[in-house]
C-alpha positions as MATLAB code, in Angstrom:
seq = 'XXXXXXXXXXXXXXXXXXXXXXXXXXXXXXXXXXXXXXXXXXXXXXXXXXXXXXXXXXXXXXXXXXXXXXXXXXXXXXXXXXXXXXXXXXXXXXXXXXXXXXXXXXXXXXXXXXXXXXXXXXXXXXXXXXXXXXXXXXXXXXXXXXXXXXXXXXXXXX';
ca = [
      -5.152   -6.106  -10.668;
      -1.112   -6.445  -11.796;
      -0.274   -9.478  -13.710;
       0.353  -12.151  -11.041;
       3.621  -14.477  -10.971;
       3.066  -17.715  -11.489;
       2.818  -20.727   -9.048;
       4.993  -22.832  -10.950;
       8.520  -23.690   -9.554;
       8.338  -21.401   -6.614;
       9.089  -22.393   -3.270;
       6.670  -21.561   -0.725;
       8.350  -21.082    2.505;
       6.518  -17.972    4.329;
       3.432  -16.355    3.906;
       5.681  -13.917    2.860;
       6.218  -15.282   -0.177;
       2.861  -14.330   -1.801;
       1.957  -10.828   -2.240;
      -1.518   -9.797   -1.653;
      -3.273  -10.495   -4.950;
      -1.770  -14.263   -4.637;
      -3.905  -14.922   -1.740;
      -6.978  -14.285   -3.744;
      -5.533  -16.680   -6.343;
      -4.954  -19.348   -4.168;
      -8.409  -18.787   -2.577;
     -10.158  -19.543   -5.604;
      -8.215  -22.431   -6.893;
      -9.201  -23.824   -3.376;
     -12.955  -22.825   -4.120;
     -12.428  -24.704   -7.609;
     -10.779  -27.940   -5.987;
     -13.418  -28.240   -2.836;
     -15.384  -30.552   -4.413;
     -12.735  -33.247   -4.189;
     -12.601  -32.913   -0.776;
     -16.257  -32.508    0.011;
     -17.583  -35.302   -1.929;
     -14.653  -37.559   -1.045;
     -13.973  -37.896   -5.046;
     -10.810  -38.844   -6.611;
      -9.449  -36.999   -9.698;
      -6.294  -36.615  -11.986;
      -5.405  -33.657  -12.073;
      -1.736  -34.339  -10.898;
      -1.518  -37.876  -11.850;
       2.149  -37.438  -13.373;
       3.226  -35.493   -9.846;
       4.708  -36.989   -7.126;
       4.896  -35.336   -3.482;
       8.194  -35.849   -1.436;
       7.333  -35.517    2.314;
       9.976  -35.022    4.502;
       8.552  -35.039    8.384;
      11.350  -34.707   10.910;
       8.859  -34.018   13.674;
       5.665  -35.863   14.774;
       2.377  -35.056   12.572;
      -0.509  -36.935   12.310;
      -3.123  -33.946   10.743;
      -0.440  -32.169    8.493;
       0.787  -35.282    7.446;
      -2.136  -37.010    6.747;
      -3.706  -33.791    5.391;
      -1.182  -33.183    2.951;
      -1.050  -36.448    1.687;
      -4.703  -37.152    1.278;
      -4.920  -33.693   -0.719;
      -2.290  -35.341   -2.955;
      -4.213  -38.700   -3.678;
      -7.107  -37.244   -3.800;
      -5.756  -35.133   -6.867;
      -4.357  -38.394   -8.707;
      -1.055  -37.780   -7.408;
       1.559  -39.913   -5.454;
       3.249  -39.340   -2.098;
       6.866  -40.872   -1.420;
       8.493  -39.884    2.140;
       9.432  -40.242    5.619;
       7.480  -39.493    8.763;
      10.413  -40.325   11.016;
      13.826  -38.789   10.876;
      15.274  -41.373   12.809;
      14.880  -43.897    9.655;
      16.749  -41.882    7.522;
      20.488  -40.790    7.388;
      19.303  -37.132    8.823;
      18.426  -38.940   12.185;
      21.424  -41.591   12.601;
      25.013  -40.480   13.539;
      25.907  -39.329    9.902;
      23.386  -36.154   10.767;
      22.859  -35.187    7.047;
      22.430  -31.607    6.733;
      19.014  -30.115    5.624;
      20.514  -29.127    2.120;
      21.749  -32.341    1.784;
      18.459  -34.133    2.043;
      16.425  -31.778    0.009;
      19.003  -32.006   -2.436;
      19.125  -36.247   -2.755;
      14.810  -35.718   -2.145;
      14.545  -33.485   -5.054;
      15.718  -35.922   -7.904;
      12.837  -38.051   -6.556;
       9.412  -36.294   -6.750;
       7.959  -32.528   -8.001;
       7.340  -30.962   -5.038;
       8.800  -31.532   -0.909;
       6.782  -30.336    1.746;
       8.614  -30.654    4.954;
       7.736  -29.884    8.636;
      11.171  -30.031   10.462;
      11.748  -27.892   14.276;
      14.773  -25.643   12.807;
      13.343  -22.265   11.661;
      14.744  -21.880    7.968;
      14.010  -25.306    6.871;
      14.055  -26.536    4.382;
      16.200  -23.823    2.744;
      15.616  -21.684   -0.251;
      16.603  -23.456   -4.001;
      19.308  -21.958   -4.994;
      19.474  -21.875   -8.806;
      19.218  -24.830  -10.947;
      17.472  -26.967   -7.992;
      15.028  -28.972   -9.366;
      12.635  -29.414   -7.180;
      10.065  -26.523   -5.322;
       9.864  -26.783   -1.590;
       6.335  -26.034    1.342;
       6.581  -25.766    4.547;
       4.444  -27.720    7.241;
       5.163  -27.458   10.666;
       5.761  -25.110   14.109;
       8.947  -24.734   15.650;
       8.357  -25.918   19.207;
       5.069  -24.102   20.187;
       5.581  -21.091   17.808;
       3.684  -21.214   14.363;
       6.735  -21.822   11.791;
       6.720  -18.723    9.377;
       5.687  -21.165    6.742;
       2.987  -22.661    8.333;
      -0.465  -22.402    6.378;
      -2.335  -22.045    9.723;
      -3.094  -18.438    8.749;
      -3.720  -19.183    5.138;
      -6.715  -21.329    6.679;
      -7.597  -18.671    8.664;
      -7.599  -15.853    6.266;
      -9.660  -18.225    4.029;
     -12.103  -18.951    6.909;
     -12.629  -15.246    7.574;
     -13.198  -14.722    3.548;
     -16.405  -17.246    4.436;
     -17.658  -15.715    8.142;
];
């Protein structure tokens, strides 16, 4: 096995982005974290972290998925769920670069599930802040979505 690059910092925005051995990391940091989710136990493990979500389209399992994974690691969750609240949605139309640019002085991490394929864009240098994906664009998977992450993961099980 090669040395693997680390997690840390890096936005993941495609599938793409991991290369093979990755998956297998990711896999069994999932394997080490189930029991939070299985026993319904709290823990701390990111209590000084702080999750930006930034939901431009409707989500009630990502959403609530994403941010329950988050508290249930000791973390918090700061965000919007409705684009229409924020100055992306009103007549000043702030671009995508300018919201995860005012998010990222705010939290550690933005995972965002907007309709525009590319979103939210790739941190140039010096951005703070890492960025996820979480969404579908219309009724094609986004290329970030983790729907085949949980599928490659189920498979490892069958």
């Amino acid at each position: 096995m090669t040395d693997m690059r680390s997690f840390l910092g890096r936005d993941i925005l495609s599938l793409k982005d991991f290369e093979r051995d990755e998956f297998f990391q990711v896999f069994s940091v999932a394997d080490e974290l189930r029991h939070y989710a299985e026993k319904r136990r709290n823990g701390d493990l990111l209590t000084s972290k702080t999750l930006l979500t930034a939901f431009y389209q409707p989500s009630t399992r990502t959403r609530l998925a994403t941010e329950a994974a988050m508290h249930r690691l000791g973390g918090h969750v700061l965000g919007f769920s409705d684009a229409k609240m924020t100055r992306a949605g009103d007549f000043y139309q702030e671009s995508i670069k300018d919201t995860v640019h005012m998010l990222e002085y705010y939290g550690d991490v933005i995972a965002m599930r907007h309709f525009q394929q590319g979103a939210p864009p790739r941190r140039p240098n010096g951005r703070r802040c890492p960025s996820s994906t979480a969404g579908w664009v219309g009724r094609t998977p986004h290329p970030g979505a983790h729907g085949p992450l949980h599928d490659l993961e189920a498979l490892r099980h069958a």
